[in-house]
N, C-alpha and C positions, 0 to 999 in steps of 0.2 A: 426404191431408192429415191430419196431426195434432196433437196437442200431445205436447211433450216437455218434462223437466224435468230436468235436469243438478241433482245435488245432492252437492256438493264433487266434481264431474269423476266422478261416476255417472251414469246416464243409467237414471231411474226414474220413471216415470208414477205411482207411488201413493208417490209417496215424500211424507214427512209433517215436520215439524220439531218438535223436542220443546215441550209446555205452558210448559218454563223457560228457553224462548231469551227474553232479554232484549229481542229484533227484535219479539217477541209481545207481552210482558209489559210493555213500555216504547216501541216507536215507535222502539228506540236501534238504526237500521239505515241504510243509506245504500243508494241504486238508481240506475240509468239502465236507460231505454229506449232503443232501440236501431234505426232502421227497416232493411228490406230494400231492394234492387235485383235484382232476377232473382235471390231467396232469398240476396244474399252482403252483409254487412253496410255501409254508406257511414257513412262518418265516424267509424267505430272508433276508433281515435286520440283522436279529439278525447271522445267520449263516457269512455271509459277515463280521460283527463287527470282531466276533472273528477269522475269517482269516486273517486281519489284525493283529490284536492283536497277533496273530503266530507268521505271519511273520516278526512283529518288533521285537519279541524274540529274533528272529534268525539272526536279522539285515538284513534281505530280504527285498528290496523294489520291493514293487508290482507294473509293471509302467500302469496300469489299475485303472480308476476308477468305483465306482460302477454302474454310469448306465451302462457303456461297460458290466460288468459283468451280468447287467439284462436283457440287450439286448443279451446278448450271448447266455444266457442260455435260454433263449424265442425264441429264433432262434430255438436252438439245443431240446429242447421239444416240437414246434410244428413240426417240420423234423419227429422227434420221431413217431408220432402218436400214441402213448402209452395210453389206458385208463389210468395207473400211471409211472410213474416213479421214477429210482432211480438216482439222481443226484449227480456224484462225480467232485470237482472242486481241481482240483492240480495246484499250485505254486511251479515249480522246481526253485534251482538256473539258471541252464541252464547248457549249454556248456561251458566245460574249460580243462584244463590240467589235466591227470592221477593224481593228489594231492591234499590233504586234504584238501588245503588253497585254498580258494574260489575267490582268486582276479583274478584271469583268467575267470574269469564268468561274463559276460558284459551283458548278455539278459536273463532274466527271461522265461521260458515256462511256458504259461496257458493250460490245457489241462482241456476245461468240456466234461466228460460220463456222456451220459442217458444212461440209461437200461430198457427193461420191470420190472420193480416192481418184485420182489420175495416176495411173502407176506408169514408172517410166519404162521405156522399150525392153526386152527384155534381153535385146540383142545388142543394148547401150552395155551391158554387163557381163555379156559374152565377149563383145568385141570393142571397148572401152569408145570412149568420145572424143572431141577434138576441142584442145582449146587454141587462141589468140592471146597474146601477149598486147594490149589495148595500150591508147596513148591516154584515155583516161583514167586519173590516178583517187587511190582508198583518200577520203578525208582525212586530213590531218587529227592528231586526238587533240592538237591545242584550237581545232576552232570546232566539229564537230564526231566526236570520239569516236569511232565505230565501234569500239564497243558499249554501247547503250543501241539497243534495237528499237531507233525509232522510224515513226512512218514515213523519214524524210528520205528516201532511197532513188532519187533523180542522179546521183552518178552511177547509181548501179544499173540505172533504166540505160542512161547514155551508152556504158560499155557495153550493155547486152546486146544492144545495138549496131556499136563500133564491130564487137563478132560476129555479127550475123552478115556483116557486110564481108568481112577478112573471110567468108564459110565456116566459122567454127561454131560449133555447139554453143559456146559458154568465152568468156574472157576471163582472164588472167590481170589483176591491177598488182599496180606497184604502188607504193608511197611515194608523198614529194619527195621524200629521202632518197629514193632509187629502190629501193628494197620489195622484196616477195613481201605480200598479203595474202590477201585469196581472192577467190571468183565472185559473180555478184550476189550469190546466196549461201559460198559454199568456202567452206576451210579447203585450206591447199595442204597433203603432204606429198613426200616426194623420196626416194630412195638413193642412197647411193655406198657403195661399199658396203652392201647389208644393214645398212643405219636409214633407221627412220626418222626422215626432219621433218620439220612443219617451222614455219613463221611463228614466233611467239608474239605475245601478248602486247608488246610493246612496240612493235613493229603498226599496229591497227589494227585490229583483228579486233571481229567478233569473238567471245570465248562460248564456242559451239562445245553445244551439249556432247554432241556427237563426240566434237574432237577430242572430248577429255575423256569420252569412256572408249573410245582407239588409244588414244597414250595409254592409258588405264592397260588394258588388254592385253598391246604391244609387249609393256614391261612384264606381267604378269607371265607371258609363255617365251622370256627370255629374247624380247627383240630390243636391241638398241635403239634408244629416241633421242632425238636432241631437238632442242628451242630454239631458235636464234635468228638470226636478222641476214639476209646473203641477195646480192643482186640477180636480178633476171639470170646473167651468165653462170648461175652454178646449176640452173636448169640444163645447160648443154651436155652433161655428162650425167642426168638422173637416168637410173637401169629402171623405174617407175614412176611413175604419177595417179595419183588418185585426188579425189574431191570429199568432205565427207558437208553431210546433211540432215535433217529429221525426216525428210520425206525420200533424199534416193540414197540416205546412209552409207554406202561407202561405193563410190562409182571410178573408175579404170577412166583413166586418162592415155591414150596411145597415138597421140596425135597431139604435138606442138608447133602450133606456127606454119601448122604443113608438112614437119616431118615427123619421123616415126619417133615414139620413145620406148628405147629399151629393144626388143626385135619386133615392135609393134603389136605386142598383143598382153593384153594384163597378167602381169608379173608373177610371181611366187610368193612374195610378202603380199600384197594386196591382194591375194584370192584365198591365203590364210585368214587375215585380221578378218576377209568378210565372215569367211564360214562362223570362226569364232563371235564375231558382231552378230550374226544372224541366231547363230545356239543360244545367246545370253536374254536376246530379245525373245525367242521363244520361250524361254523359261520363266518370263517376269507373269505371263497369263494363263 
């Protein structure tokens, strides 16, 4: 097992990126992570889509197309030799002048990491995690959108933070608006009256790959979902909590703030969607 580091379709373990890439000097980069299946990537496609969809946010053009990209990264996971991996794919602006303004920036860097897999506890999914309800709040989408997955993630670093001080796992943001978001890497749903919510789109949110093939699922075996925008306080009466993700895909939240949610132990809708999420994910390899 190793790590490897593809850097523009090289394959360099000590490879390094210049002090004047703009990805360093500015956060002006755009990523996805990427998970394994028997070391071969699942949902490629769809993580690629919205790498683009990033980078035209940001008006980066990516000078790669996707098979380069699948080729790269099939290079760089069988080098790997990893039972799984964890795949991170960065689009920097690249190299340019000390300043803000990115017109001195002529070459984009692609930099894909594998990694050995870090799988999480196995008893975070037995006996669900804890979150914090944080006083640091999701970026606004009118100054920097959250959903465009860039490498600028310093309020997420702060709330991760802000939890680990409150003892919780993970944190919980709101928007300036007051409103549910999600965690600092992770979609928020939440249960109540048999109905599946989640924060929608408009609220700040990332649109997690995850979360849409859980919506997706959900409706498919006759579960009620709903979108929508609701304050911290409609968390007081959730009979579940879950997180979902590319790498710990749907994780049991039984723990807010310190108390229990639900009778403190991961729910009956959230031990469903997993098995379900876990069957569909084996079937794609």
């Amino acid at each position: 097992m190793t790590i490897q580091i593809n850097f523009n379709g090289v394959l360099d373990e000590k490879a390094a990126i210049s002090v004047f890439d703009h990805g360093f000097l500015f956060g002006d980069s755009v990523y996805e992570v990427v998970s394994t299946l028997h070391n071969r990537p699942i949902f490629l496609d769809e993580h690629l889509k919205r790498l683009r969809q990033s980078a035209a946010a940001i008006l980066l053009k990516i000078p790669k197309d996707d098979d380069w990209f699948k080729q790269e990264i099939d290079k760089t996971l069988k080098a790997s030799n990893n039972p799984e991996s964890y795949t991170r794919i960065v689009v920097t602006r690249g190299t340019g002048e000390i300043d803000i303004d990115p017109i001195t920036c002529e070459t984009p860097n692609i930099i894909i990491y594998v990694t050995p897999v870090k799988a999480y506890p196995k008893e975070n999914y037995e006996n669900g995690i804890s979150l914090a309800l944080v006083s640091i709040k999701r970026n606004p989408r009118e100054a920097l959108n959250p959903g465009i997955k860039t490498g600028n993630y310093l309020n997420n670093v702060l709330a991760k933070m802000e939890a680990r001080k409150l003892g919780a796992n993970d944190a919980l943001m709101l928007s300036p608006y007051g409103f549910l978001t999600e965690s600092t890497t992770s979609n928020l749903f939440f249960v109540q009256g048999g109905r599946l919510m989640t924060p929608s789109l408009d609220c700040g949110i990332l649109a997690g790959i995850t979360r849409d093939i859980v919506l997706k699922i959900a409706r498919e075996n006759g579960i009620l979902t709903e979108e929508g925008s609701w304050p911290a306080e409609a968390l007081d009466n959730a009979e579940e909590i879950f997180l979902t993700g590319t790498l710990k895909r749907i994780m049991p939240v039984t723990r807010l703030d310190g108390r229990a949610v639900g009778d403190g132990r991961p729910g009956p809708i959230t031990r469903k969607l997993s098995r379900l999420y876990e069957a569909l994910v084996a079937s794609l390899v």
